[in-house]
C-alpha positions as CSV (number, residue, x, y, z in Angstrom):
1,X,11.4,-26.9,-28.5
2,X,13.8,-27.0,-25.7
3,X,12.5,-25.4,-22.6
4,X,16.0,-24.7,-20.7
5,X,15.4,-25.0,-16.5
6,X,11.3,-25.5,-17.1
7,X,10.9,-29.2,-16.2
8,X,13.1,-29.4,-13.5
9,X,11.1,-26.3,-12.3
10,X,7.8,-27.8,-12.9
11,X,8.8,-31.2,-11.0
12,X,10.0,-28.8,-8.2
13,X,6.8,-26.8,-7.9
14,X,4.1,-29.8,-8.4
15,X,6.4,-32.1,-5.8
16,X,5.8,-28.9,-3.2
17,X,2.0,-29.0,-3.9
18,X,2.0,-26.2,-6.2
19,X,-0.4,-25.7,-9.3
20,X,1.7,-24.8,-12.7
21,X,0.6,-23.3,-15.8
22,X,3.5,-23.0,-18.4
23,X,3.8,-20.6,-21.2
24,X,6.5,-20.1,-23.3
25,X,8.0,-17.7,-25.7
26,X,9.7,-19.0,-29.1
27,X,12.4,-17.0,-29.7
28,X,14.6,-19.2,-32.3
29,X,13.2,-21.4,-34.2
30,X,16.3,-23.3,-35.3
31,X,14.8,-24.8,-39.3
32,X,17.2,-27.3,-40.0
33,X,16.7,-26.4,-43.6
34,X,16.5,-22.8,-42.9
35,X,19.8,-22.5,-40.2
36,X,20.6,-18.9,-39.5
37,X,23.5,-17.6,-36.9
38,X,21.4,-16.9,-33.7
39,X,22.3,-13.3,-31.8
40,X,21.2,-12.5,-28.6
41,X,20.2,-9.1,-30.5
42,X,17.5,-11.4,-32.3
43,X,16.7,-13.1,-29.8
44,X,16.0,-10.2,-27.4
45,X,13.8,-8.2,-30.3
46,X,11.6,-11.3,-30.6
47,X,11.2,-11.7,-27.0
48,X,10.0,-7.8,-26.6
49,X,8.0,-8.2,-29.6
50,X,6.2,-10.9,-27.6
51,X,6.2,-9.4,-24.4
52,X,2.4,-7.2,-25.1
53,X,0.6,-10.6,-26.3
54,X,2.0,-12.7,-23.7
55,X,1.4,-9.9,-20.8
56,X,-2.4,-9.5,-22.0
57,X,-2.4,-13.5,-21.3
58,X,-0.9,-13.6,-18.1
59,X,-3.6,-10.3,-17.4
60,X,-6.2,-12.7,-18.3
61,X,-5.6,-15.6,-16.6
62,X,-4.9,-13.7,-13.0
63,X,-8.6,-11.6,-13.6
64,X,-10.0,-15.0,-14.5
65,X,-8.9,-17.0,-11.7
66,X,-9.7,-13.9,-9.1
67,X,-13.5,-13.9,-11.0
68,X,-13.3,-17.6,-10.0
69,X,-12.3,-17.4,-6.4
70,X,-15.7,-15.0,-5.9
């Protein structure tokens, strides 16, 4: 998996003191045995199909760590 700007980003934010959590979407999986033309088309349509599951995580985690800080 190759995750574009997100380690530079990550060295960035833990360098200024930050915590990080990283979470990632898979929008092409790229078989080498299995190689199909990627589209943005595709790739957009995967990354809305995602969008519900990964936006009920993200809800989560912000309640969760709010519960915490009680």
């Amino acid at each position: 998996m190759v995750g574009m700007s997100t380690v530079p980003e990550v060295i960035v934010a833990v360098h200024a003191g930050l915590k990080v959590l990283g979470l990632s979407v898979v929008t092409d999986m790229c078989l080498p045995d299995a190689l199909e033309e990627a589209s943005v088309e595709k790739i957009l349509a995967v990354a809305r199909s995602a969008e519900p599951k990964l936006r009920a995580v993200i809800t989560a985690i912000v309640r969760d760590a709010g519960a915490a800080e009680l």
